[in-house]
C-alpha positions as CSV (number, residue, x, y, z in Angstrom):
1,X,-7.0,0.2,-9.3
2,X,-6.0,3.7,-8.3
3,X,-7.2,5.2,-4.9
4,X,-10.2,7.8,-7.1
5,X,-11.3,5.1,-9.2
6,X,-11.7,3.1,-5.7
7,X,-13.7,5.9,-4.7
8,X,-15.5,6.5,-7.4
9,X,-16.4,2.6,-7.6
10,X,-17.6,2.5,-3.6
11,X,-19.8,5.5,-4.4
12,X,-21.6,4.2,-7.2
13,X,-22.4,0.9,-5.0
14,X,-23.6,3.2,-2.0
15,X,-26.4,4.0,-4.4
16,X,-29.6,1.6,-3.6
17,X,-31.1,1.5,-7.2
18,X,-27.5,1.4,-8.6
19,X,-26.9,-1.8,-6.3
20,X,-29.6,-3.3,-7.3
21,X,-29.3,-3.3,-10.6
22,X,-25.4,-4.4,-10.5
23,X,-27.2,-7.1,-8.6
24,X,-29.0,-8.2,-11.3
25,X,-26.3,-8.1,-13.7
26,X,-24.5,-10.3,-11.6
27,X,-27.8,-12.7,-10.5
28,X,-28.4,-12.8,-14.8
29,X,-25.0,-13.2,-16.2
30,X,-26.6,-10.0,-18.5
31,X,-29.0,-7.3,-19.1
32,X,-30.4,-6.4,-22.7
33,X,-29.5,-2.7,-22.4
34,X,-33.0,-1.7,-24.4
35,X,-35.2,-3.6,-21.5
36,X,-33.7,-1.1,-19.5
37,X,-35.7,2.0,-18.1
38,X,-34.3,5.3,-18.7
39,X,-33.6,5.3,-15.1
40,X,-31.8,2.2,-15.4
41,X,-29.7,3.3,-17.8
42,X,-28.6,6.1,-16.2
43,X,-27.9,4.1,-12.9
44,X,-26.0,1.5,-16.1
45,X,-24.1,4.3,-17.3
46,X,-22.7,5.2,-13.7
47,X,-21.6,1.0,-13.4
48,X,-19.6,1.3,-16.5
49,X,-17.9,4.6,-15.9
50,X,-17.0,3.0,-12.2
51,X,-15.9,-0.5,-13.9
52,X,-18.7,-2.4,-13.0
53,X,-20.2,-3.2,-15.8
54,X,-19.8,-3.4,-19.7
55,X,-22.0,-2.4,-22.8
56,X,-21.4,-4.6,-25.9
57,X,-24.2,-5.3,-28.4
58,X,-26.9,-3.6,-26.6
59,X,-26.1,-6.2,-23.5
60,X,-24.7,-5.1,-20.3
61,X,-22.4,-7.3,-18.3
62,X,-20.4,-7.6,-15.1
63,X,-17.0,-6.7,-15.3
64,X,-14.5,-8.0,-12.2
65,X,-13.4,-5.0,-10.9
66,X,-13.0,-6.6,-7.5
67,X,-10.0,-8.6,-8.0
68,X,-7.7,-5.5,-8.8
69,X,-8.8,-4.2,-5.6
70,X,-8.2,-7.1,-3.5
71,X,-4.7,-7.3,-4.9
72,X,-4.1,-4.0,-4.2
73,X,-5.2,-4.4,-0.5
74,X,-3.7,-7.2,0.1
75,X,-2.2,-7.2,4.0
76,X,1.1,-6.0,3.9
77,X,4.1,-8.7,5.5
78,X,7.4,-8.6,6.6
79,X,9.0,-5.0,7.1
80,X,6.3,-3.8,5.3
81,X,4.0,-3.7,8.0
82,X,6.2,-1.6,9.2
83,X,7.8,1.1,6.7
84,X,5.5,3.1,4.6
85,X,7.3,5.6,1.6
86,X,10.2,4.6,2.8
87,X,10.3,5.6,6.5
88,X,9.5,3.5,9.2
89,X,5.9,4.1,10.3
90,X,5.7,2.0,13.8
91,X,8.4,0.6,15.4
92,X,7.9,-2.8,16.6
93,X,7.0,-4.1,19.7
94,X,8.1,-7.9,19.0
95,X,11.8,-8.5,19.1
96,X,12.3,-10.4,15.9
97,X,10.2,-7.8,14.0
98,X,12.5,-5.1,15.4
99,X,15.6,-6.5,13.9
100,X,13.9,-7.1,11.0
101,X,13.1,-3.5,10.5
102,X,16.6,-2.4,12.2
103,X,18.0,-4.9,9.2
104,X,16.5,-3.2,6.7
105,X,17.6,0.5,7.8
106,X,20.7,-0.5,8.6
107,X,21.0,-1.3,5.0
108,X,19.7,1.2,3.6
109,X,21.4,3.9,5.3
110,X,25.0,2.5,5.6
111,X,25.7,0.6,2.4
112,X,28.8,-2.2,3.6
113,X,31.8,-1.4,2.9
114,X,30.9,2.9,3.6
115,X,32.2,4.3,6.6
116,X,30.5,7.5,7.5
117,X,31.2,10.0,10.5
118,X,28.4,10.5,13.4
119,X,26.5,13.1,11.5
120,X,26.5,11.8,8.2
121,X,24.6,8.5,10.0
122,X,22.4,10.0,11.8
123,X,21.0,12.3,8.7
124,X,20.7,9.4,7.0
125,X,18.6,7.1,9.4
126,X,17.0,10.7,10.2
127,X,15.5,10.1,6.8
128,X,14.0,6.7,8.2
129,X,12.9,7.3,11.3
130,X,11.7,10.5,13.7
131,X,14.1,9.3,16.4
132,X,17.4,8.7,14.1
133,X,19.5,9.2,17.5
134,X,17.8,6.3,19.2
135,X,17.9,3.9,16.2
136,X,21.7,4.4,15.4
137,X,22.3,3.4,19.6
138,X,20.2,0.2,18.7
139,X,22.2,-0.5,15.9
140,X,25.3,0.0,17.0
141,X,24.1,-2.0,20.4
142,X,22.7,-5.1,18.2
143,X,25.7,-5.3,16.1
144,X,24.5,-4.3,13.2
145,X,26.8,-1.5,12.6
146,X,30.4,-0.9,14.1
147,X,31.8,2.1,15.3
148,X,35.4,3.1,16.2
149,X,36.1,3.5,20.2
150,X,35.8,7.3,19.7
151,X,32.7,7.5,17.9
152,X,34.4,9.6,14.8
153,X,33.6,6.5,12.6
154,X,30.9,3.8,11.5
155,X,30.5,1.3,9.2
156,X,28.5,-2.2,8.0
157,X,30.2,-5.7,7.6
């Protein structure tokens, strides 16, 4: 479910009258559509266009339109919790979740087998975090990456 037809779905339930009657669908199993008021079916016709409910044969019914949500929501684990669009968001305060997350830029901006000079690094882990200066110390300082004894060169085994 995309973040406007989340909207659009939370907005048609902050309506009493439109609750109400989504309550009822869901209470019932289904609604004959012509015991409906003309105010109720105007509160029906803003369910279905926010994927609450469904017309078919004049009976209106509940359609799951939570599930999709709740997939979509679902807590984030891992590094995950961490990186959003590809940057890193927080950095971690529990040691094991930091090398997860220095893991996981280390990877992605040294492939193995790549040497790169200092500049070329720290543009890359720039691109992952505001502070790439400070992450490419803690990476070369946890092993994670190597670096000749003058600095000129690093690399990934």
């Amino acid at each position: 479910m995309s973040e406007g037809a989340t909207q659009q779905l939370l907005a048609t339930l902050a309506d009493e009258a439109r609750r109400k009657l989504y309550a009822r669908i869901v209470a019932e199993g289904s609604l004959a559509v012509t015991d409906l008021t003309s105010k109720e079916r105007r509160h029906l016709d803003a369910l279905v266009r926010a994927g609450l409910a469904s017309i078919n044969d004049d009976t209106a019914s509940e359609v799951d339109a939570f599930s999709s949500l709740l997939q979509r929501t679902q807590a984030a684990s891992g590094v995950d919790r961490f990186v959003r669009d590809g940057r890193i968001e927080i950095w971690p305060a529990k040691p094991d979740d930091r090398m997860a997350v220095m893991r996981w830029a280390a990877a992605r901006a040294l492939p193995q087998g790549e040497s790169l000079d200092e500049r070329s690094v720290t543009e890359r882990l720039g691109e992952l975090w505001r502070d790439p200066v400070a992450l490419r110390r803690d990476l070369f300082d946890s092993g994670l990456i190597h670096r000749t004894q003058d600095g000129s060169s690093y690399w990934r085994e």
